[in-house]
N, C-alpha and C positions, 0 to 999 in steps of 0.2 A: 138737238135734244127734243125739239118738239115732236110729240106724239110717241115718246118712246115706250117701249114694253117690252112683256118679259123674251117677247119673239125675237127681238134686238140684242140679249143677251149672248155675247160669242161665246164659242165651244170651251168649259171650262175641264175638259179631258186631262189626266194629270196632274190640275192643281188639287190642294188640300185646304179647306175652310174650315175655320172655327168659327161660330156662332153660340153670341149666350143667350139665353131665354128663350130656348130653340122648339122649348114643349108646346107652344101656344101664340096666339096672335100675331106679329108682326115678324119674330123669332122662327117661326113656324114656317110662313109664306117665304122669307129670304132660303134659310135651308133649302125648302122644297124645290124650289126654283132652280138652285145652285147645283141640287140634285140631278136636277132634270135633265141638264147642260154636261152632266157628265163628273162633277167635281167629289172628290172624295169629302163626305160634311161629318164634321164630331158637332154633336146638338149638346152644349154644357147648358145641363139643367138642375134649378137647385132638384129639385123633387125626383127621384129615382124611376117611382109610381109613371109619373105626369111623362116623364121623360119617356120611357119604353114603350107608353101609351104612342108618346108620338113618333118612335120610331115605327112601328107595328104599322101605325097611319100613313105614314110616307111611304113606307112599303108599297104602301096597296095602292097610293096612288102614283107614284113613278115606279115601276117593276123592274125591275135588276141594279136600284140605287144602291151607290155604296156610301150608306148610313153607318155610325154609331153613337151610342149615346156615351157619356162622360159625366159624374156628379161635377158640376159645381156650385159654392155657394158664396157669392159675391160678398155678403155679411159677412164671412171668417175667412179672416189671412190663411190662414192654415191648412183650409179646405183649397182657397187661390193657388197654394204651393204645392200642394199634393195631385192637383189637378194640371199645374206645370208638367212636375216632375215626372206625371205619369206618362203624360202626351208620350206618345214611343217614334214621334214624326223630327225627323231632323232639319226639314225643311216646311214652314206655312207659307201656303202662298195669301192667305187671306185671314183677318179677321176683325172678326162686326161684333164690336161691342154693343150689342143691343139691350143686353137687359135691363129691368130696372123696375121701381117702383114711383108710386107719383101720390105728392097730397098725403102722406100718411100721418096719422095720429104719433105723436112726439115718441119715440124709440131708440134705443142702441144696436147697434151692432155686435156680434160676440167680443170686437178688442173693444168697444164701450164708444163707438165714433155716431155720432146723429144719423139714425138707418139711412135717409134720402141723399145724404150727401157720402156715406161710406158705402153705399151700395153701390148707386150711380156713378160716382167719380172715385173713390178709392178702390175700390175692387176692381173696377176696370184699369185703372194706371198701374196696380200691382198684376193683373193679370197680365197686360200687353208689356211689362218691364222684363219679367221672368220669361215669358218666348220671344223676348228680343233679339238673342241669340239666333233662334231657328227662320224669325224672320227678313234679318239680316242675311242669313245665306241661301235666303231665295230671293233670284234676282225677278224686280219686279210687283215685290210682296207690298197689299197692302191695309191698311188698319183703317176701317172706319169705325166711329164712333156716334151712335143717336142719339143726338142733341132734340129740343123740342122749342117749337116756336113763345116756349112760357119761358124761356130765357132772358124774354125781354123784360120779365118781371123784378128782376132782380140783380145786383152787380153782385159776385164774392164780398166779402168783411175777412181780409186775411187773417182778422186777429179772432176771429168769433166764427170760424168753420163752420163748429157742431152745432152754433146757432145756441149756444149755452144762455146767452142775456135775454133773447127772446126766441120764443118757437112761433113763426106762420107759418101752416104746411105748404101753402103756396107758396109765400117768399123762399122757402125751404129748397122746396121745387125746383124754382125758377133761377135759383146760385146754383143749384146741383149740374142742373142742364147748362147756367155761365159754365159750371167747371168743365163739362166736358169739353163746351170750346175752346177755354180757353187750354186745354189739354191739348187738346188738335195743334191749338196754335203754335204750342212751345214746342211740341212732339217735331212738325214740322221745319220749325225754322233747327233745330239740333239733328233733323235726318241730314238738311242741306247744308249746314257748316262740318257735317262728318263727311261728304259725299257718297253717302248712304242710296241706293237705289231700293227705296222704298217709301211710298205715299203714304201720307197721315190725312185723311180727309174728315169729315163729317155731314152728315145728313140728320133727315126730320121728316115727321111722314105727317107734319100737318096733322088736322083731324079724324083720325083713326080708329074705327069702333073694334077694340082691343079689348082685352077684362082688366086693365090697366085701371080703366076713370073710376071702375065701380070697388077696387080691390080697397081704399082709403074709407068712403062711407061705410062700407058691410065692416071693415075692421072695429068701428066704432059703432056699427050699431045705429046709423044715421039711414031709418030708411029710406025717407024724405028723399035726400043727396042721393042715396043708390038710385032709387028709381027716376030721378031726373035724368042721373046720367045714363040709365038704359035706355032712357026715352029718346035725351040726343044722341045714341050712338045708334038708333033706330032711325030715325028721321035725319038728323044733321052730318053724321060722319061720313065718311069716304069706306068701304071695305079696307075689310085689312089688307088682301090682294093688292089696292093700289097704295095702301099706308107703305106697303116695302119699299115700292119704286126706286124712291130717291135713294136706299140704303144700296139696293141693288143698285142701281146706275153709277152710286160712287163706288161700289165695290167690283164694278166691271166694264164698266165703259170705256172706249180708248180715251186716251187723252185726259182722264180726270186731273185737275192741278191740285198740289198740295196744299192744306190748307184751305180747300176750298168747301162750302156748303149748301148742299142741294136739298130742293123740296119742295112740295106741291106748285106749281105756276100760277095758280089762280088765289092769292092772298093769301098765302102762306098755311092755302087751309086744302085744299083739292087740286087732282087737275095731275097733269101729266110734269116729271121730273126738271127743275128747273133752277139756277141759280138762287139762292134765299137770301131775302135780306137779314142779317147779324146785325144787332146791336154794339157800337163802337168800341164799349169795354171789355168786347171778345177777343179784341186783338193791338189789346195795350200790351205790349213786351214787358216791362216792367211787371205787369199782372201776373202774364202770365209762366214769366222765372220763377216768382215768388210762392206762386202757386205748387210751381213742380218741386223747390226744393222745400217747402210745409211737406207735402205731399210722399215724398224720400222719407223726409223723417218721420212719420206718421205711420208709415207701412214698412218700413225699414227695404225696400226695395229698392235699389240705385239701375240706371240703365247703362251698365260698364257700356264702355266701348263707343259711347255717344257723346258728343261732344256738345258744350253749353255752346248756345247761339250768341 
């Protein structure tokens, strides 16, 4: 793994990738890349505008990519179903749950769920539930999910999800990003009690100057916080180029193991694609059933055909 890059990335000729957040920052570089190598990429972006912008972009920079773009919007079930149902691919070989939001000012989602944790983790478990199906019959298929090193800020509250008793945007955060792993984790161990041939992994790109850090200050009008973090994403972050890495590495390297999570080498902040260290309560079983069947009933989405670990 040491010294990997996008150069290291094998010919992805025939397969088909989905990527959410695909208009901009980390979302952006994974597509592009995937592009490059050959792979048919749908860029699901909330923003329609932002979206075409970025296909028009990728155009220009890989020339005979087979791009398109796809609305989605992680906030609304509804939009997650329509954007299932539309998909016309009966087979995915790939997809990177990548999008999300971070730190935001206390919100709902359109079904009324806490934005950081139904954007991050609901929308993404009802998106990868509904092309369970298409992924399933692609042998080889596999789902990564971007977790972030702020995970360790926080374990899940099964009983208190939306964060109703109290709101930290960082605690908020840092269970959102728990969920995804522990998402991974149960995702995982239910592919290998079905004998499913399909990877559930997760990744983290570390320090990543994204419009992620700034998206939470500017919403609130903190200019103070915006301009810090323009300053560290100037000085202290890693490119978004190398923020993908790990997402790419888990979503194409031979050998990736289930359940496993990759990300910067050099202290979970920079540095070239490498084993990350997870915090313990990412891969409590008990957690994380609990989590998925909250999670079922919450989105009304069940993963037929997979069996509980």
């Amino acid at each position: 793994m040491s010294g990997w890059s996008t150069y290291d990335i094998p010919d992805q000729g025939g397969r088909t990738a989905v990527v959410t957040g695909a208009n901009s920052g980390l979302g952006y570089v994974t597509a592009r890349e995937l592009a490059r190598k050959g792979a048919r990429v749908v860029l699901a972006c909330r923003s329609e505008a932002r979206g075409r912008a970025a296909v028009e972009l990728l155009r220009d920079e890989v020339p005979g990519s087979d791009v398109e773009l796809r609305v989605l919007d992680l906030g609304d079930l509804a939009s997650v179903r329509e954007f299932a149902a539309g998909l016309p691919y009966e087979r995915v070989d790939l997809l990177v749950n990548n999008a999300g939001v971070m730190a935001m000012p206390y919100g709902t989602t359109v079904d009324g769920f806490e934005t950081q944790f139904g954007v991050n983790h609901l929308g993404h478990f009802a998106l990868t539930g509904l092309l369970l199906p298409a992924l399933l019959a692609t042998p080889g298929a596999r789902v990564v999910t971007v977790s972030s090193f702020a995970h360790l800020l926080g374990n899940i509250d099964i009983h208190d999800l939306n964060s109703e008793r109290r709101y930290r945007r960082w605690t908020a955060y840092g269970r959102a990003k728990t969920a995804n792993l522990l998402f991974t984790h149960e995702f995982a161990r239910r592919l290998e009690a079905t004998g499913a041939d399909v990877v559930a992994a997760a990744a983290h790109p570390g320090y990543a100057a994204t419009n992620l850090q700034t998206a939470g200050p500017r919403a609130e009008g903190r200019r103070v916080a915006e301009r810090l973090m323009e300053l560290g994403n100037r000085v202290i972050a890693q490119p978004a180029e190398a923020g993908a890495l790990p997402a790419l590495y888990a979503a194409t390297a031979p050998g990736v193991r289930p359940d496993s999570f990759t990300g910067p080498s050099f202290a979970m902040w920079r540095g070239a694609p490498a084993p990350s260290r997870r915090a313990p309560w990412t891969l409590d079983d008990r957690a994380s059933a609990a989590l998925w069947a909250e999670s079922e009933r919450l989105t009304g989405v069940s993963y037929e055909g997979l069996k509980g670990a």
